[in-house]
N, C-alpha and C positions, 0 to 999 in steps of 0.2 A: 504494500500500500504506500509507505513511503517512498518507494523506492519509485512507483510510476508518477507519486507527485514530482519528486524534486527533479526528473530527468523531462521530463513536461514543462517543469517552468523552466528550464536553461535549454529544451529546444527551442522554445518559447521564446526567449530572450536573446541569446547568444545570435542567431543570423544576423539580428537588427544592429548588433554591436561591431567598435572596431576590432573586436580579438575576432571576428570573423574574418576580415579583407586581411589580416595580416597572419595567417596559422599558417601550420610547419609544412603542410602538404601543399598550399600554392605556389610556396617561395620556394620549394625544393620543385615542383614538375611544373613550372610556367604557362603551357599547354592547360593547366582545370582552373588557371585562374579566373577567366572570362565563367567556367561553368558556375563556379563557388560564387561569384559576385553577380551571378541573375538572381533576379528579385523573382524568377519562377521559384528556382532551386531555395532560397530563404522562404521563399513561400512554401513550399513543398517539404522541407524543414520545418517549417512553426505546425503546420499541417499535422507534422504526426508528435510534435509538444502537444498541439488541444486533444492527441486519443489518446496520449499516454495521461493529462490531466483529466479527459472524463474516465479513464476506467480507471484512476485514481481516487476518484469521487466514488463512484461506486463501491470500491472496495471502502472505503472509509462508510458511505451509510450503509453498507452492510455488517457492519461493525457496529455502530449504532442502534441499528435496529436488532442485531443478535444479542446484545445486550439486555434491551431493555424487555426482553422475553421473556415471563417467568415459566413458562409450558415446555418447557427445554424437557426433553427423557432422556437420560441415561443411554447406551451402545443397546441392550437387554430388550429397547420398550418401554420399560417403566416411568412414569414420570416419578420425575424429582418430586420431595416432600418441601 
């Protein structure tokens, strides 16, 4: 659950930023720099920040909601007292 928030919000963030136009892999192959720097490809980056951020959310209200459950049973069937 954590793990799909915080990678969600730095696809999220990271394209739109300078550590984007300047990372290890455009200065080392010159040729993906033009790819890395279209506003498709940051687009297409943030794209999958918002699916890692909804099924982040998801797992967080289902968290929530298994919580606030008192009807939970046991492995067995039986409900809890």
């Amino acid at each position: 659950m954590a793990f799909f928030l915080e990678v969600g919000l730095l696809l999220l963030v990271l394209p739109w930023s300078s550590f984007w136009e300047h990372n290890y892999f455009a200065e080392a192959w010159p040729p993906l720099q033009p790819l890395l720097t279209s506003n498709f490809t940051r687009g297409a980056v943030t794209g999958l920040g918002l699916v890692n951020l909804g099924a982040g959310f998801v797992d967080l209200a289902r968290v929530f909601t298994a919580r606030g459950r008192s009807d939970v049973s046991v492995p067995d069937g039986t409900p809890r007292a």
